[in-house]
N, C-alpha and C positions, 0 to 999 in steps of 0.2 A: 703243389699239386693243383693245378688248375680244374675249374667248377666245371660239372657237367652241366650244361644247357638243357633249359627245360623247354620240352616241344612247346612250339605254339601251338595255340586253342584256334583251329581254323574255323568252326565250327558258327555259324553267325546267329545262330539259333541259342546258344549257350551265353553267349553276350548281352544277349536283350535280359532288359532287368524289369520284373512286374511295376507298372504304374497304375494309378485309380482311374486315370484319365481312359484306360482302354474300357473300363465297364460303362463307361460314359459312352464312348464311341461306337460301342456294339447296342447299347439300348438306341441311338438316335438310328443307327442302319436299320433296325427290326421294324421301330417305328414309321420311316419313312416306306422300309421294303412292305410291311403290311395293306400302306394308305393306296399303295400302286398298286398291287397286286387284289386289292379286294374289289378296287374300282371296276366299273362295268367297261365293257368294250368301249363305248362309246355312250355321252352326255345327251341327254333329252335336249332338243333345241328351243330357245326359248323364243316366245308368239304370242299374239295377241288375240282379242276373243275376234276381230274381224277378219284376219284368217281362220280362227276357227268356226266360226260361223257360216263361211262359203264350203269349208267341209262338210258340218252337218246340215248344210241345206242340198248336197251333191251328195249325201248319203256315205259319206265313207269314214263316220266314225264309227267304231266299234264300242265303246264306252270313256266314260271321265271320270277320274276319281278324284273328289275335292278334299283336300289334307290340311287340317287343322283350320279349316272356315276360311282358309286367304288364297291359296296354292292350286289349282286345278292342273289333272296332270290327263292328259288326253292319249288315248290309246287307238291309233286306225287301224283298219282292215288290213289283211295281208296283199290282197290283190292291191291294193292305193299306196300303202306304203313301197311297196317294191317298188310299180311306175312311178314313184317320188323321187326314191333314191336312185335311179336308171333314167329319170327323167334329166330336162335342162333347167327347174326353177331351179336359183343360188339360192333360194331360203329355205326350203326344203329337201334339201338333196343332203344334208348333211343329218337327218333323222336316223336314229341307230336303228337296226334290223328286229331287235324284238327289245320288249319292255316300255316303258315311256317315250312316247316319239316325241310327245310338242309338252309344254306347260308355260303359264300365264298366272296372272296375278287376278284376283276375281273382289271385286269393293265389297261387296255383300252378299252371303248364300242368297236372301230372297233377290237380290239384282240379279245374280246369277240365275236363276230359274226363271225368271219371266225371260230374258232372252235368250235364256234356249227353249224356251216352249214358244218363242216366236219364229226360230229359226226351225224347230223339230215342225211347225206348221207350214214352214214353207220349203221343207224338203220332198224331194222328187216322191218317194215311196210313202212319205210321210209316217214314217214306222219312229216311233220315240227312241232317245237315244239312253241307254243307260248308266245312271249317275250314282256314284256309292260316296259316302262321307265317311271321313278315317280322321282320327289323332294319333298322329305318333310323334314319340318321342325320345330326344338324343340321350341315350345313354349314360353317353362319355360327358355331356354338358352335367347332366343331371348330378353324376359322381363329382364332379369339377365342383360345382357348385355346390354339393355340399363339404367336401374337402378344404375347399381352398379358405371359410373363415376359420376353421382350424390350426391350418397352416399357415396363416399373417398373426393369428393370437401368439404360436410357439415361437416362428419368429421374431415377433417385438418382444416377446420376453427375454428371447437368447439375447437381443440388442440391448436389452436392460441392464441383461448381467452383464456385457463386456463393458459397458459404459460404468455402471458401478466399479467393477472392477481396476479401469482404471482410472476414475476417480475418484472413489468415495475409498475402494480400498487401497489408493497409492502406489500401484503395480505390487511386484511380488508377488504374485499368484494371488491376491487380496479378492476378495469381493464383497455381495452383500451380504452375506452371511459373516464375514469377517470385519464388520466395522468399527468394531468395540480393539480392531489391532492398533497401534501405536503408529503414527506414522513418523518416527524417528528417523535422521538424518545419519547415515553412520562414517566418521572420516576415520581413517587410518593411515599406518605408516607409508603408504601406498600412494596417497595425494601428488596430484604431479606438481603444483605449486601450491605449498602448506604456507601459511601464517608462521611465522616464529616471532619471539618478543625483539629480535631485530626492527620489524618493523611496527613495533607500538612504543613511540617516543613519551617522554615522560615517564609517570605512574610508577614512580623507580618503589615505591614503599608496597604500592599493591603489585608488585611483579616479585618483588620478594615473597611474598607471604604463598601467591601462587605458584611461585617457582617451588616452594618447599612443598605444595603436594605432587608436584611432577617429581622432584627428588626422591620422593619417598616411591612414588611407584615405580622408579627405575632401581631405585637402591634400596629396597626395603627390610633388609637384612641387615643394614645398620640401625637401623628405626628399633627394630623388633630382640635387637641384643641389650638393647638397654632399658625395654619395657616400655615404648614409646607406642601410641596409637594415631594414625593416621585421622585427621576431624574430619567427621563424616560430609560435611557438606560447608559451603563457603556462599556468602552471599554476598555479591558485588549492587553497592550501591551509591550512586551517585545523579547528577542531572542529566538529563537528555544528549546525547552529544560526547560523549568525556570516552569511549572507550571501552563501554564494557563490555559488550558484545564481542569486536574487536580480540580486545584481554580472552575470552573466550575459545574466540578463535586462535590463538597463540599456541594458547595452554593445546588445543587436538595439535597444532603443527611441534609442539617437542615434546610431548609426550608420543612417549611409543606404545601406547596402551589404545585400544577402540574406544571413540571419542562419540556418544550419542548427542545430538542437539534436535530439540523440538519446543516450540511455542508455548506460550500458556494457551493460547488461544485455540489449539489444536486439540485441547483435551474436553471442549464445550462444543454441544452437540445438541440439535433440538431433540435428540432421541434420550429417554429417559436410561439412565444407567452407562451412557455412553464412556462418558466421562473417566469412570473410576473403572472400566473395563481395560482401556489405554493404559490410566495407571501402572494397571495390574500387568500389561502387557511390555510396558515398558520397560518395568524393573525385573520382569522377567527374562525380559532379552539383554539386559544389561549384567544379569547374574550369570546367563550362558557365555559371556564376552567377558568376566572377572578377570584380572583389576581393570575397569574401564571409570572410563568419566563420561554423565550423563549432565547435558547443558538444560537451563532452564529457560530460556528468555521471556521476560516481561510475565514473573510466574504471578505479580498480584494479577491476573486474568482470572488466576482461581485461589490464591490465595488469601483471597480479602477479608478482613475479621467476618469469624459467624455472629451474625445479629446486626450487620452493617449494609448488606445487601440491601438494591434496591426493590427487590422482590419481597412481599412477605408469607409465600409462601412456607408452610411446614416441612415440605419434603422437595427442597431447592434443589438443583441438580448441580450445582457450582460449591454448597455445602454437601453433598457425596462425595463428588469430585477431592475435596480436600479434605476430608475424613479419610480416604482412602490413601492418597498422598501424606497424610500423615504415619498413618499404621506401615507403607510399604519404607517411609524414611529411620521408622524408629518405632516395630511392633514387635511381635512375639517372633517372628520369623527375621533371621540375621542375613545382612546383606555385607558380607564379607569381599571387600574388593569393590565396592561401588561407591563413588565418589558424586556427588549431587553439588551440581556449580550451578549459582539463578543469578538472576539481574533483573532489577528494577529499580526507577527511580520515583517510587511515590513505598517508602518503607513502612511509612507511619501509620499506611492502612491492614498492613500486613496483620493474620493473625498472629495472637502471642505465641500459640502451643508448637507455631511454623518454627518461629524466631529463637527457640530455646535450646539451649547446649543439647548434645545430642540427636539433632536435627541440620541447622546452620550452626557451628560450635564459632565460623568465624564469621564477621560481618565485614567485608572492606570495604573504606568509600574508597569511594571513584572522585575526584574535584575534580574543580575548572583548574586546568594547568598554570604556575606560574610563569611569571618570564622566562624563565634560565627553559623551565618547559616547554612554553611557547616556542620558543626558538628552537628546539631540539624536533617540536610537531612540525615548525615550518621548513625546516631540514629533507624530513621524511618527503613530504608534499612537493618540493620545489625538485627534488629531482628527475621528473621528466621531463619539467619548462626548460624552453630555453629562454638563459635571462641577461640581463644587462650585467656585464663582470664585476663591476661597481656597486651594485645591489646590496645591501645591508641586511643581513637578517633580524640581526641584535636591534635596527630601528623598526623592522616589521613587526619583532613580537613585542617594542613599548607601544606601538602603534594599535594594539590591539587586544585590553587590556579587559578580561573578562570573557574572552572569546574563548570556547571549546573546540575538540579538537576537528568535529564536524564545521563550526563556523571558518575554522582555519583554513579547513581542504574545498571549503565556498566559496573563501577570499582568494586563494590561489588559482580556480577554475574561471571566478569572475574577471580575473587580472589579465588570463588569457586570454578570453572574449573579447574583452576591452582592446586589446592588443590588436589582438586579429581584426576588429572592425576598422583601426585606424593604419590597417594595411603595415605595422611594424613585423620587423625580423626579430626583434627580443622582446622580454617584458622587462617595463623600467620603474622605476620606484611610482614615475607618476602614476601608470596603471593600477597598481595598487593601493593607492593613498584612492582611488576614484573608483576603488573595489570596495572599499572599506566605508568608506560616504555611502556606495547606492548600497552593501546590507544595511547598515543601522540606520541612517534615513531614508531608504527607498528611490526610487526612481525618477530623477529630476524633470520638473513637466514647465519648463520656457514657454509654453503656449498657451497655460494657465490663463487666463484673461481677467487681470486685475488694474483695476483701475488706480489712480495716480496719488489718488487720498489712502486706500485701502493700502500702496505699495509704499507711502511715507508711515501711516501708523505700525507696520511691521517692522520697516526701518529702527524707528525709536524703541520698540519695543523689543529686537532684538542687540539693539546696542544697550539698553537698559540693565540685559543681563551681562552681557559683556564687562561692562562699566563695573558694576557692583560683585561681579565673580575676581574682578581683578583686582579692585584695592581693600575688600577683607583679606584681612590675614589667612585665615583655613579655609576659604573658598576655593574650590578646584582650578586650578589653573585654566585660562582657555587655550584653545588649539585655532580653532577656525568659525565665523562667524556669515551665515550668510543669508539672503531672503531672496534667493531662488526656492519657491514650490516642489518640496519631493515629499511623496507618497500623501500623506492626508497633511500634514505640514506646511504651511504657508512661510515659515520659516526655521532658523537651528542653529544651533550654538550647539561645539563638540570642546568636550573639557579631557582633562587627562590629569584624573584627582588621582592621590598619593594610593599605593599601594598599603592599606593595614589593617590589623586583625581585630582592635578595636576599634571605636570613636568616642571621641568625649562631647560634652553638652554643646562645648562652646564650639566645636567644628560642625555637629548639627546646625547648630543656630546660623553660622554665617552661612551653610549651603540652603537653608531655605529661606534668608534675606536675598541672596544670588537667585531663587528662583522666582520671586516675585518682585527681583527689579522689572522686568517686563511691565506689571498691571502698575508699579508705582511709576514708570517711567512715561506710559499713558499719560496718568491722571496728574501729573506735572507737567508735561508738552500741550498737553492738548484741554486739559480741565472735563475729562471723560473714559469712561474706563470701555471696554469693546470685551464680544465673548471670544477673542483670542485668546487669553487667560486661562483655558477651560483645563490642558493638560497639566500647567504650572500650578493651579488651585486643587487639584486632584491629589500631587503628589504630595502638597504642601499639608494638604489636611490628613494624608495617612502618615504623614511623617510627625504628626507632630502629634498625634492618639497613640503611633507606637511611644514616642517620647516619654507619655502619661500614664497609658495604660500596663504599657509590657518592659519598657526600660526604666521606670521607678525616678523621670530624673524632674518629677515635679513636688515641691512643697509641703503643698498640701493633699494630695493624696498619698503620700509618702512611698515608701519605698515597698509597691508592691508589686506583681506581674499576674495580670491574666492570659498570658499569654500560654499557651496549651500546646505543647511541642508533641503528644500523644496524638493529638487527632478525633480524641473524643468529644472536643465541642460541638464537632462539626454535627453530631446528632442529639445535642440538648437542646430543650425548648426554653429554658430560664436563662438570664443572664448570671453568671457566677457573684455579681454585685449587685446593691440594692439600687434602689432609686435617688435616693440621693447621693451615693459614690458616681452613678453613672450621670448623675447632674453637676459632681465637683470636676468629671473628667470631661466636660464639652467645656466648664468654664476654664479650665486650664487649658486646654488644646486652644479656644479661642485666644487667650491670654497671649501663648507663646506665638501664633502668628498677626497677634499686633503687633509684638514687641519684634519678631520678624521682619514686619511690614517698616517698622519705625526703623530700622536697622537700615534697609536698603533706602528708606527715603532720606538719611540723613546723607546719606554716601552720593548719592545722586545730588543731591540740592548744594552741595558742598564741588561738586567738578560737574557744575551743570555746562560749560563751556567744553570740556572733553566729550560729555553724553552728546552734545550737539554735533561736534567734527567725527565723532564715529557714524554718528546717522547719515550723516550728509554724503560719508565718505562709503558707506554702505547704499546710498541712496546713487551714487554714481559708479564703483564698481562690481556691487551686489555681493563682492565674497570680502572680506577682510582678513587677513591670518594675525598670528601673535604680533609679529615686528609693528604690524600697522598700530595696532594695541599701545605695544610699550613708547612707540614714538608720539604717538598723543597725550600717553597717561605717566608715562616715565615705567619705570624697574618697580617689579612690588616687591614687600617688605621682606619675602622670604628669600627672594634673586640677590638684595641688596646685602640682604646678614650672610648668602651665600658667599659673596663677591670678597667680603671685608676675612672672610677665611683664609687660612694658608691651603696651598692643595693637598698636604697631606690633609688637613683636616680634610675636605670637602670627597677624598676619594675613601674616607671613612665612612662616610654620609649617605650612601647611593641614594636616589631618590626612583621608587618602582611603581607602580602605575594597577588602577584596576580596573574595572567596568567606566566606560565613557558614557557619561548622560547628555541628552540632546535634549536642550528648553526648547518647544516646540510651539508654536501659534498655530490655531484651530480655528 
């Protein structure tokens, strides 16, 4: 059965639809039609007092009225005005027919009055003319004027509130009345590109532990058959760089549950109470979202032991802050379904009552990745470069050994640029080896302006450390040697020491003979020592109080550790040890870098003909790498015991890599 059609609405009057704009448009018509219609026929013509002067000397004014002491408004006779306006003057013929015919501007009433009583004496009939003085005043000015500061006060204030609004209260209908809201991030299933642990390489032990609270909030009915509880909150910790944010963001991209992320920083306010009002605001938006996960980033912002602040105020507003965070993590009132994930990497300042089961029940570090890692970060990173097919990953990440996963995706960005400058279509290993040079020594400056004395004692002093890193036994291997100037560095040596979890005395001992071959290598070349030394004698002397003080590995102060992993020294006024403990620990620290010092000068004075052809050879082509090394100084003693192996053995043996140290001239 086909539809009956419904008439059209021809009607063009039924189609218009009310708009506000028309109330607008009929006030401006009334407005305008008023200003017309109130107007007089015709405008008084404006004149001066020497036409009006020959007026009232020919007797044809009728009176003048002077308005508000400046304005004279002249009024002529009917017989004069008609023959004006029926006349042929062009300056008067345009005078309207009645009310104001002429007006002028008058300097002063008494000006005013003497020349019309000069003019009134020289008029034909000499009959005075009559003068009345008025004030009046604009209405509409007057109401204006008092309205209009009212109306810029209401204004700035409405400007106030939209501005707060979206600033201070973050959009959302926020304002200033609403400041103490939370201004939490919320992601959901919904993300058009989520994070997942796809793309966070390494951290396979912390992606476990994280995975199982995602598990538990998809699958929670396994969990809760067997009497299991979900740990209320998880605290990722690790150095700068490693991923935890990152991990963070994983966990909102697979979990299916509303994912809140907000600052520590965001909960500190110069307004008092601000603070712990967010708090409140945010656990409460987080209970209406159940089972959700709320992110913390860089929570020591408000989590810092109370009593530790640098403030000594009584009623701190960063201790509210975390009173309140405490009570909303683990108070009277139950937060069923709320999962509390933070990151920081300074833990040790953290309060305790923060840190305790029931609050954070787990702690994960976060580390610096190892190789097999490295290489799995360099994976992640490399695939939008395009690169040389040849490229090695596995020698990218020995090559880079201590690096996080932020220095990683530095070095791949750097590699690019490099690339790009020198006009290539791929990036090749060499761009990277020249990525990894300008992060850890900075940016090489050939313009440097050093003179040829100054350019041979760096010389020697950088093959000094060369020399003596290469024929001790547990001295870091080197890589590359050179004395071109980058960053505050007048020169640098890059080592690629063994990859390990401990160290022993005797591997200390030869890396800090290796660091002060430089100052020995001086004062054997040249019979004087220079403050190029400055960075090597810094490291030398912390390395060798930790040695005494915190590693127990001296004599006579025997086996004990000041060393304070808590973080509570940092607010004591006494030292833990008396005065003469801390006299047997300068005599020992000094002890171990004589005996330092003796170590690399023996090594030196012993291949002083090798310390000479590296200088020289650095003195001509300012970089030297390993091969140069081994062909002056021969195979060291651990390439040699390597060599004398069978390959099963040596592929038993791997040899892994960690932080690269750069001996530095200042």
């Amino acid at each position: 059965m086909a539809k009956k059609e419904q008439p059209k609405n021809n009607n063009p009057f039924q189609q218009l639809r009310f708009n506000i704009f028309w109330i607008y448009g009929l006030i401006a018509v009334f407005i305008v039609g008023w200003s017309l219609l109130s107007r007089e026929s015709a405008d008084p013509v404006k004149s001066d007092w020497a036409t009006v002067e020959s007026l009232v000397e020919r007797g044809e004014v009728e009176r003048i009225r002077v308005v508000n002491r400046e304005t004279a408004e002249v009024f002529l006779k009917k017989e004069a005005a008609d023959s004006y306006r029926t006349g042929e003057q062009s300056s008067l013929k345009r005078i309207p027919a009645t009310g104001v015919h002429l007006y002028f501007t008058i300097p002063s009433v008494d000006a005013f009055r003497e020349d019309l009583k000069q003019a009134e004496a020289q008029s034909e009939g000499g009959a005075p003319v009559a003068v009345t003085y008025e004030n009046e005043k604009n209405d509409w000015l007057d109401i204006v004027g008092s309205i209009l500061p009212w109306v810029l006060i209401v204004g700035f204030w409405f400007f106030l509130m939209r501005s707060m609004a979206r600033g201070v209260g973050g959009g959302g209908g926020a304002g200033i009345m609403n400041v103490g809201k939370a201004r939490a991030q919320v992601f959901d299933k919904d993300n058009k590109k989520p994070v997942t642990f796809k793309d966070v390489a390494g951290l396979e032990e912390a992606k476990i532990e994280i995975m199982e609270i995602v598990d538990f909030l998809k699958h929670a009915e396994k969990y809760r058959e067997l009497g299991a509880k979900i740990p209320k909150g998880a605290l990722l910790v690790g150095p700068p760089g490693t991923g935890k944010t990152l991990l963070a963001k994983a966990v909102a991209g697979e979990a299916n549950v509303p994912f809140l992320s907000i600052s520590g920083s965001d909960f500190v306010e110069m307004f008092v109470g601000v603070g712990a009002s967010r708090v409140r605001d945010l656990f409460e938006q987080a209970k209406q979202k159940a089972p959700c996960i709320v992110f913390i980033d860089e929570i020591d912002a408000i989590g810092r032991a109370r009593g530790k602040n640098a403030g000594f105020s009584g009623n701190d507003e960063r201790e509210n802050t975390l009173n309140q965070l405490l009570t909303e993590m683990d108070g009277f009132q139950t937060n069923a379904g709320v999962i509390v994930l933070a990151a920081t990497n300074r833990a040790d300042i953290l309060d305790k009552a923060l840190m305790r089961a029931g609050r954070f029940d787990r702690q994960i570090e976060v580390g610096l990745p190892d190789i097999k890692e490295r290489e799995e970060v360099f994976e992640v990173h490399l695939r939008p470069l395009k690169l040389d097919p040849q490229l090695d990953r596995g020698f990218l990440a020995r090559q880079t050994p201590g690096f996080s996963g932020a220095d990683i995706a530095n070095v791949c960005n750097e590699a690019a640029l490099i690339a790009a400058r020198h006009d290539k279509k791929l990036i090749t290993k060499e761009d990277f080896l020249a990525a990894i040079d300008r992060i850890i020594g900075g940016l090489e400056r050939k313009n440097k302006i050093i003179t040829e004395n100054e350019k041979r004692k760096i010389a020697y002093h950088e093959a000094g450390h060369a020399t003596v890193s290469w024929l001790l036994e547990h001295a870091s291997p080197l890589i590359k040697v050179t004395i071109i100037p980058r960053g505050k560095a007048l020169g640098a040596a890059w080592y690629l020491p063994e990859e390990r979890q401990i160290t022993t005395r005797e591997q200390l001992m030869d890396e800090m003979a290796s660091t002060l071959g430089g100052r020995v290598s001086e004062q054997l070349t040249f019979g004087e020592i220079s403050t190029g030394a400055l960075n090597d004698l810094e490291r030398v002397t912390k390395q060798a109080y930790a040695m005494v003080a915190y590693y127990g590995m001296s004599d006579k102060v025997g086996n004990l550790s000041y060393y304070d992993s808590t973080g509570q020294s940092d607010m004591a006024f006494t030292k833990p040890y008396a005065n003469e403990t801390a006299e047997a620990i300068d005599r020992e620290a000094r002890a171990l870098i004589d005996t330092a010092y003796a170590m690399a000068e023996k090594v030196l004075t012993e291949h002083s003909d090798g310390l000479k052809q590296l200088a020289e050879l650095l003195l001509e082509r300012e970089v030297i790498f390993t091969e140069d090394v081994e062909r002056i100084l021969g195979k060291r003693k651990k390439d040699l015991a390597a060599s004398e192996k069978s390959p099963e053995e040596q592929a038993e043996t791997p040899v892994e890599v960690i932080a690269p140290e750069s001996a530095t001239i200042e």
